[in-house]
C-alpha positions in Angstrom: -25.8 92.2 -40.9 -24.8 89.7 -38.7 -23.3 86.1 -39.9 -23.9 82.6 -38.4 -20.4 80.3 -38.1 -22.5 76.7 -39.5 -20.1 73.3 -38.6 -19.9 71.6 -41.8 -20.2 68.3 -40.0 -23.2 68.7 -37.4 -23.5 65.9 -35.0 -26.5 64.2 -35.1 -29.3 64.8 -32.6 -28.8 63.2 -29.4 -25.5 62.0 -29.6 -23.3 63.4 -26.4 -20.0 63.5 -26.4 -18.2 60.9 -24.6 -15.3 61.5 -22.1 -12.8 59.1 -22.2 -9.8 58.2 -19.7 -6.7 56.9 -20.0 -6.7 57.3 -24.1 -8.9 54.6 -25.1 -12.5 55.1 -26.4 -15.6 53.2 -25.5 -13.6 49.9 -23.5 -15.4 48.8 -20.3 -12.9 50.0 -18.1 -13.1 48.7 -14.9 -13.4 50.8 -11.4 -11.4 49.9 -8.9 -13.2 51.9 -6.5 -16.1 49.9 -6.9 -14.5 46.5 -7.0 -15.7 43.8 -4.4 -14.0 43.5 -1.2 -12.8 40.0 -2.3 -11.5 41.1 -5.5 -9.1 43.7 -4.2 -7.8 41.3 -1.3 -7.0 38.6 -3.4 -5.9 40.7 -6.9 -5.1 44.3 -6.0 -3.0 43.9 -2.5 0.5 43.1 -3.2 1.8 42.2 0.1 -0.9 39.6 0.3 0.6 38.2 -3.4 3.8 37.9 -1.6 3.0 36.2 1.6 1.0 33.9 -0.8 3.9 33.4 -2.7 6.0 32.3 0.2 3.5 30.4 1.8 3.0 28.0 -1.4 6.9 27.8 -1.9 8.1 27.0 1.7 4.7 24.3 2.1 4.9 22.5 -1.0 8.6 21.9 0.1 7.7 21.1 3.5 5.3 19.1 2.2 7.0 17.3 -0.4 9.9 15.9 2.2 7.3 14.7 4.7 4.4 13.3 2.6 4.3 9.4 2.5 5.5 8.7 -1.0 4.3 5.4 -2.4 3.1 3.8 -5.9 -0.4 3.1 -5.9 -2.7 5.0 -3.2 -4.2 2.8 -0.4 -7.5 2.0 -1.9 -10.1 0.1 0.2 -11.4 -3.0 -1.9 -14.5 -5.1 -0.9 -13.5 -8.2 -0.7 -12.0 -11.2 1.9 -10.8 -14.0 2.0 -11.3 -16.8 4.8 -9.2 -19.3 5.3 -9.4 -22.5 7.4 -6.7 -25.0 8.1 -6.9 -28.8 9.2 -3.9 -30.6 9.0 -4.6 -34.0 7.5 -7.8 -33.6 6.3 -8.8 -34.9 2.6 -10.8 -32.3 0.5 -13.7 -34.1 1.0 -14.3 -34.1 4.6 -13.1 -30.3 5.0 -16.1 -29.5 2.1 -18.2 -31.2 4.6 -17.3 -30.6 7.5 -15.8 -26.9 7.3 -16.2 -25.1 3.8 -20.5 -25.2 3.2 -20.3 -24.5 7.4 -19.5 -21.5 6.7 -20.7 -20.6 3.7 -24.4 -21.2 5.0 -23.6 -18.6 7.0 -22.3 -16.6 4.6 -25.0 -16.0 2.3 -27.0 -14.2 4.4 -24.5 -11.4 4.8 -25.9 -7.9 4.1 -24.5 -6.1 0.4 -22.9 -9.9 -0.5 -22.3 -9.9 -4.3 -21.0 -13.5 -4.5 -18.8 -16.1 -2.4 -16.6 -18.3 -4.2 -15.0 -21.1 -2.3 -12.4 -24.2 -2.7 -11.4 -27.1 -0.5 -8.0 -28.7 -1.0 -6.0 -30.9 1.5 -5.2 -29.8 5.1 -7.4 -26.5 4.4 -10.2 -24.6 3.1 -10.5 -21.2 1.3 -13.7 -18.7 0.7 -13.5 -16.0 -1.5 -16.3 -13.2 -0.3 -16.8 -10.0 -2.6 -18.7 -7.4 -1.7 -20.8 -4.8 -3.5 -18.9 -1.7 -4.7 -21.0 0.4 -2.7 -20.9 -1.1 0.6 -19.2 0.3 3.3 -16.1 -2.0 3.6 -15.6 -1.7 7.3 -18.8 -2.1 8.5 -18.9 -5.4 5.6 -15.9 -6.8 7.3 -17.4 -6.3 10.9 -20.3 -8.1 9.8 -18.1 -11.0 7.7 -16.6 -11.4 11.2 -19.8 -11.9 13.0 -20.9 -14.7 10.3 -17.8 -16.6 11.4 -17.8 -16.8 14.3 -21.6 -17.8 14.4 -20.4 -20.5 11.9 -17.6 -21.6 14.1 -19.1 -24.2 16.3 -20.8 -26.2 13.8 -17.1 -26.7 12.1 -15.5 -29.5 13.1 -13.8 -29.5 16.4 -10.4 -30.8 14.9 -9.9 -28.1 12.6 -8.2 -24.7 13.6 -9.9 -21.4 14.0 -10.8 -19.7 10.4 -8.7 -16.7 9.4 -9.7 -13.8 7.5 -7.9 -11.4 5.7 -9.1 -8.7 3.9 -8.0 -7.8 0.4 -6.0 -4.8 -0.1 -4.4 -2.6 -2.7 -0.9 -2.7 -0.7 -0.6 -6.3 -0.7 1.7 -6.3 -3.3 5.3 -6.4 -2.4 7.5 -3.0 -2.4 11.0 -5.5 -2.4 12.1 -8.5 -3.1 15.4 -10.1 -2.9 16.7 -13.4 -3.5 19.3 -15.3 -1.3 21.5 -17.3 -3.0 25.2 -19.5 -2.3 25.8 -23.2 -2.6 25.0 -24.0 0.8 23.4 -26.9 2.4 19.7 -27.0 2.2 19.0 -27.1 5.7 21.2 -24.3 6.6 19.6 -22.3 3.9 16.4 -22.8 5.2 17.3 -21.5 8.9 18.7 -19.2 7.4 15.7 -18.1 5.6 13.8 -18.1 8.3 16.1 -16.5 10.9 16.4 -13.1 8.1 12.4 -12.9 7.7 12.2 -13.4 11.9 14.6 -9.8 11.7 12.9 -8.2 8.4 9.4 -8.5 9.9 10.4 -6.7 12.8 11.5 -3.5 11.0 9.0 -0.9 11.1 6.7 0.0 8.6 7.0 -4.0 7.3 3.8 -5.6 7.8 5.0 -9.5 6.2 7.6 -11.0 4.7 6.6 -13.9 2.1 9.5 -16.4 1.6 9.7 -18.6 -1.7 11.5 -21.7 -2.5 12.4 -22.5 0.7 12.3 -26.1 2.3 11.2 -26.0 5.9 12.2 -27.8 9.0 9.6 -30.5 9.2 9.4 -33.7 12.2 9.2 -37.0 10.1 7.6 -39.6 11.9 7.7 -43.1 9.7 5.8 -45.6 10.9 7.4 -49.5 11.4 4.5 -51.4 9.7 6.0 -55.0 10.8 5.8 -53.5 15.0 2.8 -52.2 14.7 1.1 -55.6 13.5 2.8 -57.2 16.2 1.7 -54.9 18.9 -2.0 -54.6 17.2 -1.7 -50.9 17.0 -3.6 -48.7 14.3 -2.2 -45.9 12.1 -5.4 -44.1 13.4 -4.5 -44.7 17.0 -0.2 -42.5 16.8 -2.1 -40.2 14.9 -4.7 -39.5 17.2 -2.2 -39.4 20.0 0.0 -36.9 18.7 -3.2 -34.6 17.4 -4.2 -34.9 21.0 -0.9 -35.0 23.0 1.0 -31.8 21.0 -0.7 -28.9 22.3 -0.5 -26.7 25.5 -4.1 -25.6 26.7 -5.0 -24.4 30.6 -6.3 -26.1 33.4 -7.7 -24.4 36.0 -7.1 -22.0 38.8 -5.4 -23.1 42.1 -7.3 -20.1 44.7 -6.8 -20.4 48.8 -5.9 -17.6 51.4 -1.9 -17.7 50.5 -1.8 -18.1 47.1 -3.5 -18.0 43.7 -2.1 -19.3 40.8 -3.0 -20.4 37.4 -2.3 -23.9 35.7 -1.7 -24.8 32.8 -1.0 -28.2 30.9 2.2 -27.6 28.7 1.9 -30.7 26.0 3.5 -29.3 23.0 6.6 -31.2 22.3 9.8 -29.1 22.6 12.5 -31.8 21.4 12.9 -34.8 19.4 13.2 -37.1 22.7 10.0 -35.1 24.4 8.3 -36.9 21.3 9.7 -40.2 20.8 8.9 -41.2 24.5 5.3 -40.1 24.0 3.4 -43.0 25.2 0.9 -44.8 22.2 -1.0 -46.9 24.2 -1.3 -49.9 26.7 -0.6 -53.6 26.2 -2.8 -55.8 28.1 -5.4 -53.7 29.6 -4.8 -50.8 32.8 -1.9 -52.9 34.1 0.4 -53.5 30.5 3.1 -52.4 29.4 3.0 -48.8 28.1 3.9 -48.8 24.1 6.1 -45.8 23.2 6.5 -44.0 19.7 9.8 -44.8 19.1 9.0 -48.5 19.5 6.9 -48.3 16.5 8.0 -45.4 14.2 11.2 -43.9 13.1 11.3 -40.1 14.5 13.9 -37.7 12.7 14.2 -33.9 12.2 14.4 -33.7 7.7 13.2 -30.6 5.5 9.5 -31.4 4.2 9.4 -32.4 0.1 10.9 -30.1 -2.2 7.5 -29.0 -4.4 10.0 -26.6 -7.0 13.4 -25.2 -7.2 14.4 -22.1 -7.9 17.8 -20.6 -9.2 19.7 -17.5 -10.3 22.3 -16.1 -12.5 23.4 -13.1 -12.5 25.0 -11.4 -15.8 26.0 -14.5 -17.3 26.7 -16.3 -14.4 26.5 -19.9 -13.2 22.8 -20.8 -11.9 22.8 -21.2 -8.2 19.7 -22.3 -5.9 17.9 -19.5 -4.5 15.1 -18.8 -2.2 13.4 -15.3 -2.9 11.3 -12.9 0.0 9.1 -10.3 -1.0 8.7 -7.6 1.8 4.9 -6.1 2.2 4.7 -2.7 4.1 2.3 -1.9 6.5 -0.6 0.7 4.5 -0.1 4.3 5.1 4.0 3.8 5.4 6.4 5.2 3.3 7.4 3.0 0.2 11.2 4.9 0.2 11.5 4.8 3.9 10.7 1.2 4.6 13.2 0.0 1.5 15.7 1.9 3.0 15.3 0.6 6.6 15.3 -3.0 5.0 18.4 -2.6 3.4 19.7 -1.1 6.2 18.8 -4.6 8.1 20.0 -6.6 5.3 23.5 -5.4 5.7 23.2 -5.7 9.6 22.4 -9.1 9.0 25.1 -9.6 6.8 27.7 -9.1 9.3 26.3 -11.3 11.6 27.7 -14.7 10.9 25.1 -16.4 13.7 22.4 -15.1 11.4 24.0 -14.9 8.1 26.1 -18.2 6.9 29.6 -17.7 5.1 29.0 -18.2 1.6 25.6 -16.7 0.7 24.6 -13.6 -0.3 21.6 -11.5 -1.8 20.9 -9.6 -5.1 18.1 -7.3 -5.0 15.2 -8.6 -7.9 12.8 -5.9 -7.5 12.4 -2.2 -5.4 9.7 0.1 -5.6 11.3 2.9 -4.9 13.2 3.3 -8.3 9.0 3.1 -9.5 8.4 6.3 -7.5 11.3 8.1 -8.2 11.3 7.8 -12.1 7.5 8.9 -11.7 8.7 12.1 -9.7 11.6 12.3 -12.4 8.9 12.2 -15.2 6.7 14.6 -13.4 10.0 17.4 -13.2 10.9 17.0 -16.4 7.3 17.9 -17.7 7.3 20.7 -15.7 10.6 22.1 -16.7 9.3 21.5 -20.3 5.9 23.0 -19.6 8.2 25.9 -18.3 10.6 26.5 -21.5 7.7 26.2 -23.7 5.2 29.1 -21.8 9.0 30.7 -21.5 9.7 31.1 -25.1 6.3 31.0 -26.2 5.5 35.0 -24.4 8.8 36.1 -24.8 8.3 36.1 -28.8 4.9 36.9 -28.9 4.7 39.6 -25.7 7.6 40.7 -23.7 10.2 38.9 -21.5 8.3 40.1 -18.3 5.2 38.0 -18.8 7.2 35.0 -20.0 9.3 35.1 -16.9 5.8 35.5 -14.5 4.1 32.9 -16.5 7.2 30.1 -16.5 7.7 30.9 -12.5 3.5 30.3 -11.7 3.8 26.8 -13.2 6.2 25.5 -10.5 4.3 27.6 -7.8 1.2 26.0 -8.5 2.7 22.6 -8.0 4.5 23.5 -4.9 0.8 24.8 -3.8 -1.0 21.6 -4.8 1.8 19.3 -2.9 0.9 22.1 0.3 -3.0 21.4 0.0 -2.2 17.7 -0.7 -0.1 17.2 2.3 -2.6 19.6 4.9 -5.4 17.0 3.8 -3.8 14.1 4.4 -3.0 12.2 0.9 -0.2 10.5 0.0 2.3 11.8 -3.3 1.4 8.0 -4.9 1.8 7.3 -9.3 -2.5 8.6 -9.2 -1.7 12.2 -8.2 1.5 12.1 -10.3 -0.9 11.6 -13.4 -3.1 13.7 -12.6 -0.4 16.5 -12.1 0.7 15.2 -15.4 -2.7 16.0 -16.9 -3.4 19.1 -15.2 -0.6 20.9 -16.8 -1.9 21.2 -20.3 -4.5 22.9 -18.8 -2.2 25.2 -16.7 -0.3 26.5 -19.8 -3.0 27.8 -21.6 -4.4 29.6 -18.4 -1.4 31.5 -18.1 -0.7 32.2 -21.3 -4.1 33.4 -21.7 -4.0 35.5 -18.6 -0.9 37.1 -19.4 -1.9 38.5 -22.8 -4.8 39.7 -20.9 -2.5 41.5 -18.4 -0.3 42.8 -22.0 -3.1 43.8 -23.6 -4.6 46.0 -20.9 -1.3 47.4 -19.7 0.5 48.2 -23.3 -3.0 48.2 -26.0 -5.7 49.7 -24.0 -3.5 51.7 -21.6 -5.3 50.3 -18.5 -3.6 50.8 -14.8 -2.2 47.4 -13.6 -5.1 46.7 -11.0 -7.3 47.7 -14.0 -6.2 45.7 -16.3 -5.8 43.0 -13.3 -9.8 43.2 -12.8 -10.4 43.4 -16.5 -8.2 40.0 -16.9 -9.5 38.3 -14.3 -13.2 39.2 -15.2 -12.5 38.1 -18.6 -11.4 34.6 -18.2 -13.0 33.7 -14.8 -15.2 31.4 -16.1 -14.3 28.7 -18.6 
């Protein structure tokens, strides 16, 4: 009699057993084997991870000491403005005569959104805005073009327009103000000999002085002569529009020489000026009339329009005149404040330039801008740092928290690299956006080392397994 051994727990029909690796049951377990080419280069082969490694760290430095550094980024906006002097001219006749000129010609421009224009005396001003989308060189090409077609139907007397497009770095990176109780007209030379010097150091594009009174010519008229002698206010003022100017003449051409000539008629000193002949008494054959014989002639400062003054933690107020430095666009902010100052005090021990008793106090630098955004931007990273730090060591292990904290700063340094290879400046716009990004950056690696725990330590996975298996996980968003 033969017996049958019956499993009290018969597996049910179909069901195969399973065999399982590593000692976990039914997880998708990724092959390595069978992993794309692209996968293992960039996740499984460690000497690549350290190159990488390397590479970010030594070209986000790199690229961090030699990328233009600056406060706002250099943007291209579409819009100009054309100005055109006539000294002497009343608002009315430049409106006529010079401001609907041009803008006749202006209207027609191609991807014009709207001119706006004002006349005021000695000079006009139109305000040209294009459309957002336009391409702004090719706009100012063709803004150029409508000028000069406008320009022979301005008047004759008035000086060639100038046009100046609108830019995002027009905005001054430095300003000081000069200050001492000095004589007006030595301030003023003064003023003017310091923003000859600034404007020549490189990266400055302008230097715009304030509350300074300039060296003017005063020519005063003798009413009582000029009755006498039957000469018209019209009739100087003609003459010296007419006789202060140089302009060329013609060629002189034979078979030993060649040269050019040219009429040199600008007045280079107060007699050059007062012996300008007016006019002629008595017909071809009279006596010649000079300037000085009906008008006072003296070098003054032209009319003080404002005054300005400083004091300086509680100090007395002293008159001041204040320059504001504009860099050239693409320069460095930091550089070109530090060549400035650099000039300043050059200038300062130069007593031909610089007069005994005045000095300078710096009003405004950008540079302290750019640095407290950089400041702002370490000290969120540090933060960001500690947090992810002490965040994985109490929930994981002091491994992952010490990888996650050290990928923050890596990833910046790599940004700065790719930043700097294409070309952009480190400006307050990518400091925000850094900012912003880093929210984002803790919860990736938080996330993708508790991916990386879980695998290695919970489901017992190899470490390019559980690599694959993290980055498959949370490869997409």
């Amino acid at each position: 009699m033969s017996s049958k051994l019956v499993s009290s727990n018969p597996k049910p029909e179909g069901l195969q057993d399973k065999i399982h690796h590593n000692g976990h049951n039914g997880h998708d377990v990724p092959d390595v084997n069978r992993a794309s080419g692209l996968a293992k280069f960039f996740f499984l082969k460690t000497v690549f991870g350290i190159l990488l490694i390397v590479l970010l760290t030594l070209g986000g430095l790199m690229g961090y000491q030699s990328m233009v550094k600056e406060a706002d980024p250099d943007v291209e906006i579409p819009m100009a403005i054309v100005t055109t002097s006539w000294p002497g001219a009343d608002p009315e006749t430049i409106e006529t005569q010079v401001t609907d000129k041009i803008e006749k010609e202006l209207k027609s421009l191609k991807g014009l959104k709207k001119v706006e224009s004002a006349s005021f005396n000695g000079f006009s001003q139109i305000s040209v805005e294009f459309q957002a989308n336009a391409n702004v060189q090719e706009s100012m090409a063709l803004l150029r073009q409508k000028v000069d077609d406008a320009e022979p139907e301005i008047n004759s007397e008035a000086n060639q327009p100038n046009i100046e497009q609108i830019s995002a770095q027009d905005v001054p990176i430095f300003s000081i103000a000069l200050y001492g109780n000095l004589d007006p007209a030595v301030f003023s030379r003064a003023a003017e000999d310091i923003q000859e010097r600034l404007e020549k150091v490189s990266g400055v594009r302008e230097v715009n002085v304030a509350g300074q009174r300039k060296e003017v010519i005063n020519v005063q008229l003798i009413p009582s002569r000029m009755i006498t002698l039957g000469i018209s206010p019209t009739t100087v003022s003609d003459r010296l529009r007419v006789a202060n100017q140089d302009m060329p003449w013609d060629q002189i051409e034979n078979e030993q020489i060649g040269a050019q000539v040219r009429l040199y008629g600008r007045f280079r000193t107060l007699e050059d000026l007062r012996s300008l002949p007016i006019t002629r008494l008595g017909g071809s054959y009279g006596r010649v009339v000079r300037l000085d014989e009906v008008a006072l002639v003296r070098r003054d400062l032209e009319r003080e329009k404002s005054r300005a003054f400083i004091s300086w933690q509680g100090s007395e107020f002293e008159p001041t005149v204040s320059m504001d430095v504009v860099k050239v666009p693409g320069s460095d902010s930091i550089n070109v404040i530090e060549k400035t100052l650099e000039e300043l005090e050059s200038l300062k021990q130069d007593l031909n330039v610089w007069p005994f008793g005045m000095d300078y106090r710096i009003t405004y630098r950008q540079d302290e801008e750019i640095h407290d955004e950089q400041n702002n931007l370490i000290i969120n990273v540090i933060q960001a740092v500690v947090g992810v730090f002490i965040i994985l060591f109490i929930a994981l292990t002091w491994r992952e928290a010490i990888i996650a904290g050290l990928s923050i700063p890596l990833t910046f340094l790599g940004a700065i690299f790719l930043l700097w290879l294409g070309g952009y400046t480190l400006n307050n716009m990518i400091l925000y956006g850094m900012v912003i990004a880093l929210g984002l950056l803790v919860d990736v690696f938080i996330l993708m080392m508790e991916g990386m725990h879980d695998g290695l330590f919970v489901e017992g996975l190899t470490f390019n397994q559980a690599a694959l298996k993290t980055v498959r996980t949370y490869a997409a968003p």
